[in-house]
N, C-alpha and C positions, 0 to 999 in steps of 0.2 A: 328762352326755353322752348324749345320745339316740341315734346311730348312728356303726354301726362299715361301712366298706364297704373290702375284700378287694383291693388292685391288685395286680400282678402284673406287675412291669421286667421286659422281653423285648427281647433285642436280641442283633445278631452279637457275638462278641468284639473287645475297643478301640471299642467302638461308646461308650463312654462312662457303663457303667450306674452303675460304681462311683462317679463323680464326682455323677449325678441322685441316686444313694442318697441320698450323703454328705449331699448340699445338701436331700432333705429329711428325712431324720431325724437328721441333728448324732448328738450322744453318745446319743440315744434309739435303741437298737439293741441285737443280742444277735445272739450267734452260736451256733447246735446244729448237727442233723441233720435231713432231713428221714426223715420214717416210714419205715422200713425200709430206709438206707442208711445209709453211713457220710459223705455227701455233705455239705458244709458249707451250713448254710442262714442266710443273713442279715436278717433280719425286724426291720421297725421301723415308728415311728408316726410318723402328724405331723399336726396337728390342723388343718383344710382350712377351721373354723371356730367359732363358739360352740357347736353343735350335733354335731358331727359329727368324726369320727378317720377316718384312713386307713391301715389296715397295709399297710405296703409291703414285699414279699418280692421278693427280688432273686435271680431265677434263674440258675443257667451257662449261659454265651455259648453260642451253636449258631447253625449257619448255615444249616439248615434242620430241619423235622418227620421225616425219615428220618436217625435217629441211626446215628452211626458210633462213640462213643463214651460213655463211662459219664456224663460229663458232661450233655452232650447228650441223653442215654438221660431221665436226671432231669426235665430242661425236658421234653421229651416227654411221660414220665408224669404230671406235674401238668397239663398242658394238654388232654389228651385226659380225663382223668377228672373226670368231673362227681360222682363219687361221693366225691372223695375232700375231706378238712377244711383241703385247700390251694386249693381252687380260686379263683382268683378272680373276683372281679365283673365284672374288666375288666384290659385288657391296656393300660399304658404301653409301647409300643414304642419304644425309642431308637435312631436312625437315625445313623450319621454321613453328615452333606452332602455331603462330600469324596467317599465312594464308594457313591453312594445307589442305585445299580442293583443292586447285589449285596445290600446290606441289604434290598430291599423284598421278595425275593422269600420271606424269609419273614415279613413281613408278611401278604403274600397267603393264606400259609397257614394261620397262626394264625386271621384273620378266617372263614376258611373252617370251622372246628372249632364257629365259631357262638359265639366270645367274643365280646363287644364290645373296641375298639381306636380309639385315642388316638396318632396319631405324635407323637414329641418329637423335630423335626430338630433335631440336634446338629451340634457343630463347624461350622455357618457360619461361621464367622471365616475357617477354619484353609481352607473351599474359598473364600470371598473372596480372599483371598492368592492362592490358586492360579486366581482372574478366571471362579472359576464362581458364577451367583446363582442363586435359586431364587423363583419366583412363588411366596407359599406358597398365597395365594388360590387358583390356577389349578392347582396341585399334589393342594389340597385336593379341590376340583371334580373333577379325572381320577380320582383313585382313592376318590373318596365316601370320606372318611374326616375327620376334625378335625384337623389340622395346627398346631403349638404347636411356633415358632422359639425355640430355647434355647442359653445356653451355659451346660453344666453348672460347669464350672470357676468360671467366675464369675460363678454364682450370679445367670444374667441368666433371665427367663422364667419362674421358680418359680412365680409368682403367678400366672401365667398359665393353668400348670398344673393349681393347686389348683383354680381358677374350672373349665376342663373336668370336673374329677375332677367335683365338686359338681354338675353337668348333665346329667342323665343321656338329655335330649336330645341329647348331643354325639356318644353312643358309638356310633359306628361297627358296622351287621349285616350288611355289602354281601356277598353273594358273587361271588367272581371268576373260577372256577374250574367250568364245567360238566359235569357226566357222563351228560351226552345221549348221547355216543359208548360208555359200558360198556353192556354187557349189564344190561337191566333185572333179571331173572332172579336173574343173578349178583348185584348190587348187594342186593335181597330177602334170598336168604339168607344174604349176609355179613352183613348189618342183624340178621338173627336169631340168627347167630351168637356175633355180635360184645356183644349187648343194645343196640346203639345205634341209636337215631332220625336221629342227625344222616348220611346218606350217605357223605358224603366222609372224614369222622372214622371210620368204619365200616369204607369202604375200605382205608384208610391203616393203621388199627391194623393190618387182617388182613394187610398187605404186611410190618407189621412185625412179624410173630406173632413169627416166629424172633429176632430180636433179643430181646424181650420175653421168649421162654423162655416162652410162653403153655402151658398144658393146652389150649387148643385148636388148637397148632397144626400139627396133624397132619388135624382135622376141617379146618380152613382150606384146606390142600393138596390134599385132596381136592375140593374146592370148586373149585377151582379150574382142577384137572386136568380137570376135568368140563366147564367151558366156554372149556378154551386160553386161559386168562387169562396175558399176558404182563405179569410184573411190572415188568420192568427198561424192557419196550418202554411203559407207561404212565408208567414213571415221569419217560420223558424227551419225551413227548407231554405231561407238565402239565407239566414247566420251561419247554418253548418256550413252550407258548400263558400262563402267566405272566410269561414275563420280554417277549412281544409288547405283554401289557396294561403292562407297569412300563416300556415302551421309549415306549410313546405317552406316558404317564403323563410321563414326564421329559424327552420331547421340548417337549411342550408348556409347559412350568411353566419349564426353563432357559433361563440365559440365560451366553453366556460371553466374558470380556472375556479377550484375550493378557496372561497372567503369569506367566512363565518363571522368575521370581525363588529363587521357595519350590522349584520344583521340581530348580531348579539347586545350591541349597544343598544339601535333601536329600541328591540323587545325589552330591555331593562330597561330603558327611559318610560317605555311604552306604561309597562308594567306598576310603574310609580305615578307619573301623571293622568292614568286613566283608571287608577285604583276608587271603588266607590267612597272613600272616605278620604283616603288621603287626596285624590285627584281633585274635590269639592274644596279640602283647605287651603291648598298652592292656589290653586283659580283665587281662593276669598283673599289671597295673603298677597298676591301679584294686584288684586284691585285695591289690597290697601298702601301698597308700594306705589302703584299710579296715582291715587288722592295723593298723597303726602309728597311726592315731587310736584305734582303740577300746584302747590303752595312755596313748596321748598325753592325749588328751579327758577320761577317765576319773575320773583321778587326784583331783580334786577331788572331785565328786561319790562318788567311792567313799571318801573321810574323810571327807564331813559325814554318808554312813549308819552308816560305821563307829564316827564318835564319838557317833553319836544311839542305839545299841544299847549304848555304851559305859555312858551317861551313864542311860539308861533301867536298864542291869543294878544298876549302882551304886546308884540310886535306890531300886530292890524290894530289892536288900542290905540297905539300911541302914534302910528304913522297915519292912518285915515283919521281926518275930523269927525269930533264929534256928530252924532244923529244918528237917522234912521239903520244907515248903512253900517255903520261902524256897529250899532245894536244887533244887527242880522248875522254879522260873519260870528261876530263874539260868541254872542248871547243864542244866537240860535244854531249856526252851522256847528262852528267850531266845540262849543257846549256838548251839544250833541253826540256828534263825533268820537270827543275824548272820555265821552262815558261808556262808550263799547269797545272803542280800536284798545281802551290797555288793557283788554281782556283777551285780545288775541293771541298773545305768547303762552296764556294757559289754555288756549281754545289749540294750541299748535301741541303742545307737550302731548295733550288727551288726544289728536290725531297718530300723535306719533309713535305711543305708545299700542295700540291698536292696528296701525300696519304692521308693527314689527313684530306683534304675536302672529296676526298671520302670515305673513312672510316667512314666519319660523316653523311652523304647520300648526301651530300649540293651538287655536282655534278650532279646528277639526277637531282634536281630543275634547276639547270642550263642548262641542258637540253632542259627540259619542256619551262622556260622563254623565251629559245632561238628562240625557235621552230618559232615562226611567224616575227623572223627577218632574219633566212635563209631562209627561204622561198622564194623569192624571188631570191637568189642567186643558186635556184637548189641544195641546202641541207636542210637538218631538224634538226631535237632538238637532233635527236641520233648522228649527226655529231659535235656537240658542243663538246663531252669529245675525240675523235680523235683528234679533233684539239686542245684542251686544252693540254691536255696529250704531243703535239706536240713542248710545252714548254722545254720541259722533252727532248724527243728524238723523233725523225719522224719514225724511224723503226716498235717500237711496236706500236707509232700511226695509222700506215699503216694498221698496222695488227689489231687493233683494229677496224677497218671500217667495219669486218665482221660482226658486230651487225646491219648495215643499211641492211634490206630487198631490198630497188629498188637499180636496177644495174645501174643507170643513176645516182643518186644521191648518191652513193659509189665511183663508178668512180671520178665524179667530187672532192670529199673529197680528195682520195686520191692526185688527181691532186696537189691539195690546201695546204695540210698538210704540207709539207719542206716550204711554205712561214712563217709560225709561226714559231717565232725566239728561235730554240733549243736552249738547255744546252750546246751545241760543237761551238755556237755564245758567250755565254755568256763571256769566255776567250775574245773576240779580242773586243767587248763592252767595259769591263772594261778595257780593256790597253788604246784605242782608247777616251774614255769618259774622264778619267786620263788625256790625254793629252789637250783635248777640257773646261774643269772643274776645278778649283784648288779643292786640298784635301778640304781645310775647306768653300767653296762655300756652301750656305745654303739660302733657301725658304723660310722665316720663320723660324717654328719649323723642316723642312724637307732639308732632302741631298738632294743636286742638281742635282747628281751623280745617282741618285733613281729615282729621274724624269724624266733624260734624258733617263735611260734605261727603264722605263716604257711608256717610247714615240717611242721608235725604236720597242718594241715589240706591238704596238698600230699601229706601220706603218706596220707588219709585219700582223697585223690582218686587218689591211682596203687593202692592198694587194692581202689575200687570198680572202676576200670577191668580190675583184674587177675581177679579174680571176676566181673565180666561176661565176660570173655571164654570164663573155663571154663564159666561156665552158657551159652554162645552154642553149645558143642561138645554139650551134653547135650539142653539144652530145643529139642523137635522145634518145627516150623511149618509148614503147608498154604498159610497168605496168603500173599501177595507180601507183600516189603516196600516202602513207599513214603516220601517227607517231602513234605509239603505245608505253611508257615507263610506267613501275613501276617505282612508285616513294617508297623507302624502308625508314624505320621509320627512324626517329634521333639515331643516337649510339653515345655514349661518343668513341672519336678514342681509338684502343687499341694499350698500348705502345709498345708489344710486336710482332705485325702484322709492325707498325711502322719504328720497328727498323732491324726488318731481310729485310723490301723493301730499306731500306737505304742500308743495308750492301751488300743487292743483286745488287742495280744500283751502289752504291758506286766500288764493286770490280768489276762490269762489262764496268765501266767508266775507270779507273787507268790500269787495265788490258787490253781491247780492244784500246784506246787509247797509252797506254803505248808502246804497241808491235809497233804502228804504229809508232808515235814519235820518238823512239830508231833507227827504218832504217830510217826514214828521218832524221834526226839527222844526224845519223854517216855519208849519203850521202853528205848533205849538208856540212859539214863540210870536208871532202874530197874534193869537189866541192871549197870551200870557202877556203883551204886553199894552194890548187897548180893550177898550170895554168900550159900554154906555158912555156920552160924553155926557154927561149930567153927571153920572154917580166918581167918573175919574176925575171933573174938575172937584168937585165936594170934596175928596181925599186931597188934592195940590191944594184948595184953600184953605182945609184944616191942618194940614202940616209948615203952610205958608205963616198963617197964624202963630202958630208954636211954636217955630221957630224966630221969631218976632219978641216972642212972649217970653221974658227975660226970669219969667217963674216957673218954667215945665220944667227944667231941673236935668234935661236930658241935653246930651251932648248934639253935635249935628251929624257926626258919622251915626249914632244911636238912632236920630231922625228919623236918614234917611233910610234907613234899615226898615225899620218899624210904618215908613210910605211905602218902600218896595213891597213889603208883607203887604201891608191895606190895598195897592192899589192891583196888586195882584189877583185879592179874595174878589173883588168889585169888577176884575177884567173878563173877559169874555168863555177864558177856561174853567175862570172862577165860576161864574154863572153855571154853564155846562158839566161841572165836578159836583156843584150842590144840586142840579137835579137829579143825579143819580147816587147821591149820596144816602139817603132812605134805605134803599136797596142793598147798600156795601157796610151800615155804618154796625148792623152786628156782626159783622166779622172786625171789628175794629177798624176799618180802615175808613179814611176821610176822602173828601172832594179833592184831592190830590192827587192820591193813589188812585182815586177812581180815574181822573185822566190819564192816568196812565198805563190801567186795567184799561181802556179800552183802547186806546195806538199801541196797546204791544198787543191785541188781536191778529196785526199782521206781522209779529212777530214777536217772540217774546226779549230776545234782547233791547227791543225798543224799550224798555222799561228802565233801564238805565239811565238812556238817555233823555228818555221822557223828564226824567226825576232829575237830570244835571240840567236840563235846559228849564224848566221849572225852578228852580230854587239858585239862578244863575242869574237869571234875568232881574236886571239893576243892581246888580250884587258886585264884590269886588271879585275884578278879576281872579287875586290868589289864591280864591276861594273853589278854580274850578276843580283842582286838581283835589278836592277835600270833601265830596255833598257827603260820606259819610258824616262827618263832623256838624255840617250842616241841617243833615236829616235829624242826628243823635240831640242837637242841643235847641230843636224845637219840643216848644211845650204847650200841651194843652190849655186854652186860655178860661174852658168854666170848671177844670178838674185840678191845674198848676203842677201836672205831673206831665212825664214827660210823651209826647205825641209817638213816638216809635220807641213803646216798655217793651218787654218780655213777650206779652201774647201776642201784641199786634206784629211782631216779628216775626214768630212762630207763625202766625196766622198764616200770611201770606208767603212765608216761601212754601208751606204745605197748599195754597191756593195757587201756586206755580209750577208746586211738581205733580200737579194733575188734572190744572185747567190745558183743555186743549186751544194754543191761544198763536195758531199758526197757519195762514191762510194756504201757505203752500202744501202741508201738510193736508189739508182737506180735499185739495184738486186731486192731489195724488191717490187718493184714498177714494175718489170718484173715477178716475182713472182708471185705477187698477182692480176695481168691485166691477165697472160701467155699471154704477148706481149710486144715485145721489141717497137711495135708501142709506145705504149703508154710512157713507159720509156721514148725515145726518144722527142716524143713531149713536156714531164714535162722539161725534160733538156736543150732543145735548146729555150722555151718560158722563164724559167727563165734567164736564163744567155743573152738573148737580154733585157728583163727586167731589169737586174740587169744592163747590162752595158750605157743603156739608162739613165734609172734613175740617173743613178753614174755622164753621162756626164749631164744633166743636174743641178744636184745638185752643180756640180764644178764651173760649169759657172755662177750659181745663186750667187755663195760665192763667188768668184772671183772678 
């Protein structure tokens, strides 16, 4: 491979970047951060020919160069900075057809910072239907630029694409935008202050010092003060005279035939899904359609991982000799393991079900519906998909809140977000419901099992709402509040967007989890299987005895069952469970679950496996695929009732759907505040929540 050259997807939000992505780098792709954010950065290849790769970096949607938020802020900073190891060579712009005057205007802009630029009109189809066409020839000509008709979706133009990319006669230098009207003067010293060559890029930064948090933006204001530079009044002097140039520009290039058809549908779909009553019951009736598959669907798929962990443990049993090692893979790895990975096919269903509403637009409407019921709680309509999404996982929900413009109602979100009951709850639900539900329990035509978790994630939302609203009475505000959302057309989902966000949560679930899981695991099982050697030989010589003793009346499978129990209380987790047991033991729970309230600190799916590699350890293999049964048929030894009743179940899945019990979640939350203040505060209000809640719950069932 002889050259690597740098592009850089730029486009409004729904403008279609994610489907260009998809279509040219497939599975060649990887998700980070970019430098010094917590912002998700999507970076991929795709080879343009025998010589030659293209990394394609896929920036946040923004609708112009003057960010309003953190999002947007990001796109800014890579574009403006020549200096930094994002820059690209060249800007892929992606245009939707359908609403191409609002999309170009930053186009305009971008060109103007002195990138080169490439449009990819998009969604032609979808403004055909709606009887608009577009000259691309004559489009191109109006605004000197390369014009390349695509449908991302499917996969039409790509090739057309690569050939532009590969040209570097294509790329677009035009500028559109003159500052014959600023003060030369002024323009000089902002160029010097700024260190930029390029004018208008010089300009723009300096308008945007304060946003940016620049060290110079105090020299800036002075600057400016000095020659009555009016920012707000220039800024709406270059929107007209660009949106005059993007007005000639689409005057002349469209062309439009009467087709009411699309437009009519819409508005009647519109009209039903964004209804304030009926819009709120389709939303509640779609989330009780997603519980009741991710129970329904499941079922298979979670017994071919169960018996492939099954048949794997069995297999290191019987092929490595007995000891230490054969204890560690079993008993600790594989244990572990198998107590989270068969939760993955319902942890995949709840992703899937969640791209494909946005992918369909249905998200945005839900939005908009919501809008006048947060309200009230100190968030808006743009905080309804953070917190949906928050289903999924809180991390990128976190970082999704950079779409709300007020800082007061961002905040609160985030506050809010770890209350909605993640995908990393979803494990310790279904084990915990399992035992509260029989398998074949049934509503009617509905699992029971579907209801009860669409009631714990319905407490997890009347939660967050309830905590918004006490942060809305504390957390001050200067801004106005406002809601501003595009609402973007109907798309049929596409399979192929569908199936790489599966594969991308999928492998970042199994892999970020997995790592964790694996050192809890092997610790715990370390922990769980030696103690004091005083108090563990005591147990081997009292069971040695009884066993001997031709009068204990108990079998030797019974035994050993009954030493594994003992020598487990007397081992070192045991120890460690009863000091903290005082603490946990009026919420019902024991020195068990306390181990394992605190290793699912750094995660809460770790709870699972905490509980399968605990109650595994000396146990029979066939047993791993089973700790329900094992958890259900312990019993309290000074009570003779059973150790996980009714409240103590109760208890703690309500001390799971509101302990914040996730360490990455709190980086991010530090991150995205730059304040450990706030981290702090999220962490010690949930976890007295959670442990309040939990003690009342107990007491109510009890």
């Amino acid at each position: 491979m002889k050259q690597e050259i740098t592009v850089a997807l730029v486009g409004n939000p729904n403008s279609g970047k994610t489907s260009l992505f998809n279509a040219l780098t497939g599975l060649n792709q990887k998700v980070s951060n970019f430098p010094g954010t917590t912002v998700d950065k999507k970076t991929g290849y795709t080879r343009l020919n025998a010589d030659t790769r293209a990394q394609i970096i896929d920036l946040p949607g923004t609708y112009s160069l003057y960010p309003k938020s953190a999002d947007e802020l990001v796109t800014y900073e890579i574009l403006r900075n020549k200096a930094e190891t994002d820059f690209p060579d060249l800007v892929l712009f992606i245009a939707d057809a359908s609403n191409l005057k609002r999309n170009l205007l930053l186009l305009t802009q971008v060109a103007d910072l002195g990138v080169p630029v490439i449009l990819a009109l998009n969604m032609t189809d979808i403004a055909e239907r709606r009887g608009v066409f577009y000259d691309v020839q004559l489009l191109s000509d109006a605004l000197q630029v390369p014009v390349v008709p695509i449908n991302a979706r499917q996969r039409k133009g790509i090739a057309e694409i690569k050939a532009h990319l590969l040209n570097e006669q294509n790329y677009s230098k035009h500028t559109y935008y003159s500052l014959s009207g600023v003060n030369e003067q002024l323009l000089n010293e902002v160029c010097e202050i700024t260190d930029k060559r390029n004018t208008y890029a010089a300009l723009q930064y300096a308008i945007n010092a304060s946003v940016l948090l620049n060290t110079k933006a105090r020299q800036i204001r002075t600057c400016f003060e000095k020659y009555a530079f009016d920012t707000r009044g220039f800024q709406e002097k270059e929107i007209l005279a660009r949106y005059h140039i993007i007005d000639e520009a689409v005057r002349k290039s469209r062309r439009e035939k009467a087709n009411s058809k699309l437009k009519s549908i819409t508005a009647q779909a519109d009209k039903i899904l964004t209804h304030r009553i009926w819009g709120i019951a389709i939303f509640l009736g779609l989330l009780f359609l997603v519980f009741q598959a991710i129970f329904s669907w499941s079922t298979y798929p979670m017994d071919w991982v169960e018996k492939g962990f099954l048949v794997s443990s069995q297999w290191v049993e019987d092929t490595l000799p007995a000891g230490v090692l054969n204890d560690l893979l079993v008993h600790g790895i594989l244990a572990g393991l198998s107590g989270v990975m068969v939760f993955l096919p319902q942890i995949i269903i709840l992703f899937a079900f969640i791209a494909i509403l946005e992918d369909v637009g249905y998200m945005a409407r839900v939005g908009f519906i919501m809008d006048r019921i947060m309200r009230p709680f100190g968030m808006n309509g743009k905080s309804v998909v953070p917190l949906i999404s928050g289903m999924a996982c809180a991390v990128p929900s976190i970082m999704a809140s950079r779409s709300i413009e007020n800082k007061k109602e961002r905040l609160i979100t985030i506050l809010v977000i770890p209350l909605m009951s993640c995908s990393a709850r979803l494990p310790v639900y279904t084990l915990l419901i399992a035992m509260l539900v029989p398998e074949e329990a049934e509503w009617g035509p509905f699992n029971l099992h579907g209801i009860v978790m669409m009631l714990m994630y319905l407490v997890g939302f009347g939660a967050a709402l309830f905590s918004a609203f006490l942060f809305k009475q504390f957390i001050k505000s200067e801004t106005k509040n406002y809601f501003m959302m595009e609402l973007p057309g109907y798309k049929l989902p596409l399979a192929g967007n569908i199936l790489i966000t599966l594969f991308d949560k999928g492998k970042a679930f199994v892999w970020g989890a997995g790592k964790i899981i694996v050192a809890v695991s092997v610790i715990l099982w370390a922990l769980a299987s030696f103690g004091p050697r005083d108090d563990m030989r005591a147990v081997e010589a009292k069971y040695l005895q009884m066993s001997m003793d031709a009068g204990s009346g108990k079998t030797a499978e019974e035994l050993a069952t009954m030493k594994d129990a003992e020598k487990l209380e007397v081992s070192y987790a045991g120890v460690f469970g009863k000091w903290i047991e005082p603490v946990i033991k009026p919420l019902g729970f024991d020195w068990k679950i306390g181990i394992a309230l605190i290793t699912s600190l750094a995660a809460r799916e770790v709870f699972v496996g905490t509980m399968s590699t605990i109650y595994s350890v000396g146990g029979d293999i066939e047993d791993l695929n089973n700790i329900r049964a094992k958890m259900g048929s312990e019993f309290d030894n000074q009570t003779g009732k059973p150790k996980y009743s009714l409240a103590t179940v109760w208890s703690l899945m309500i001390f799971y759907a509101f302990a914040l019990q996730c360490m990455s979640t709190i980086s991010v939350v530090q991150t995205e505040t730059r304040s450990w203040k706030w981290a702090s505060i999220q962490f010690v209000y949930m976890t007295a929540l959670a442990y309040l809640s939990s003690l009342a719950v107990f007491h109510l069932f009890s």
